[in-house]
C-alpha positions in Angstrom: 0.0 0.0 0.0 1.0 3.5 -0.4 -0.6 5.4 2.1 0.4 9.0 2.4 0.8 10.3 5.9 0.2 14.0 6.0 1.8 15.7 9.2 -0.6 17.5 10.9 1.2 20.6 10.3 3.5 22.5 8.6 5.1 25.8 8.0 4.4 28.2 5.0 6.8 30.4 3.1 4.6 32.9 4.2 4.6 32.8 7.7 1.7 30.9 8.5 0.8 27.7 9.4 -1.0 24.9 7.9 -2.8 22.2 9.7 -5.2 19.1 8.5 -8.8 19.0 10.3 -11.3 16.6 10.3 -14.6 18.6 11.4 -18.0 17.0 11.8 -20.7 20.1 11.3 -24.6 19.7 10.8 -25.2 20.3 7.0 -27.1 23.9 7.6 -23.7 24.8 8.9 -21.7 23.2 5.7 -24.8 25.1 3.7 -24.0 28.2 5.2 -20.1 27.8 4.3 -21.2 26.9 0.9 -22.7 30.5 0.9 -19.6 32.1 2.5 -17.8 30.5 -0.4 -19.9 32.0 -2.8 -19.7 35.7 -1.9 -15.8 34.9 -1.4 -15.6 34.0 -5.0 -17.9 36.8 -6.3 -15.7 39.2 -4.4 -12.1 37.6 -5.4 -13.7 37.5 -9.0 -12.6 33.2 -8.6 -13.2 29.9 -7.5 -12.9 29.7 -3.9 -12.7 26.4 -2.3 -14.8 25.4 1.1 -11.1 25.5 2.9 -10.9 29.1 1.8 -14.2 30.0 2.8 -13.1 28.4 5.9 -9.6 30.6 6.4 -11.8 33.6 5.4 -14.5 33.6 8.3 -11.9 32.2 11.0 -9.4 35.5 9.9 -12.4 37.8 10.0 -13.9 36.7 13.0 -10.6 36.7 15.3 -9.7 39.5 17.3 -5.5 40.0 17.5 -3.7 37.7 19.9 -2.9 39.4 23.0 0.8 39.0 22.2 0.6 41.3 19.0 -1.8 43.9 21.0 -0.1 47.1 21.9 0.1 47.9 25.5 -2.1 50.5 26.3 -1.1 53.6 28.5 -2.4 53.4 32.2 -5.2 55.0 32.9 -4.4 58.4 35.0 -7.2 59.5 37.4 -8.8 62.6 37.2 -9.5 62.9 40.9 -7.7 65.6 42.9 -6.1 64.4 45.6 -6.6 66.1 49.1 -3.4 67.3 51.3 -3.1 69.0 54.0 -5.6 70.3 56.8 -9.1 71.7 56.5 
């Protein structure tokens, strides 16, 4: 036999990363990728696969990891402080 073994990931020249998934979804949810494909390849003006569609809505969705955040200022108070006798 000449089963192929696919690692379950790898590295891109880009950057990114690439990883095999095996997902069991309800078919309204694999009709509503089918949809997200659609638009996809209307907008990209080209096929898009149900992988791509995939990539798209997980990148869209995502807010930044907290390591690639910029560290926001502290907050300074705007309440005088009291000294000294009354």
């Amino acid at each position: 036999m000449s089963d192929r073994v696919t690692p379950p990931m790898h590295a891109l020249p880009d950057g990114e990363a690439e990883l095999a998934l095996v997902v069991r979804l309800p078919w309204e949810d694999v009709a509503r990728l089918g949809q997200e494909a659609g638009r996809l390849a209307a907008q990209m003006q080209r096929p898009v696969t149900l992988d791509e569609a995939v990539s798209h809505r997980l990148r869209s969705s995502r807010t930044p990891a907290a390591h690639a955040r910029q560290e926001q200022p502290a907050a300074v108070s705007a309440v005088p402080r009291l000294t000294g006798s009354a």
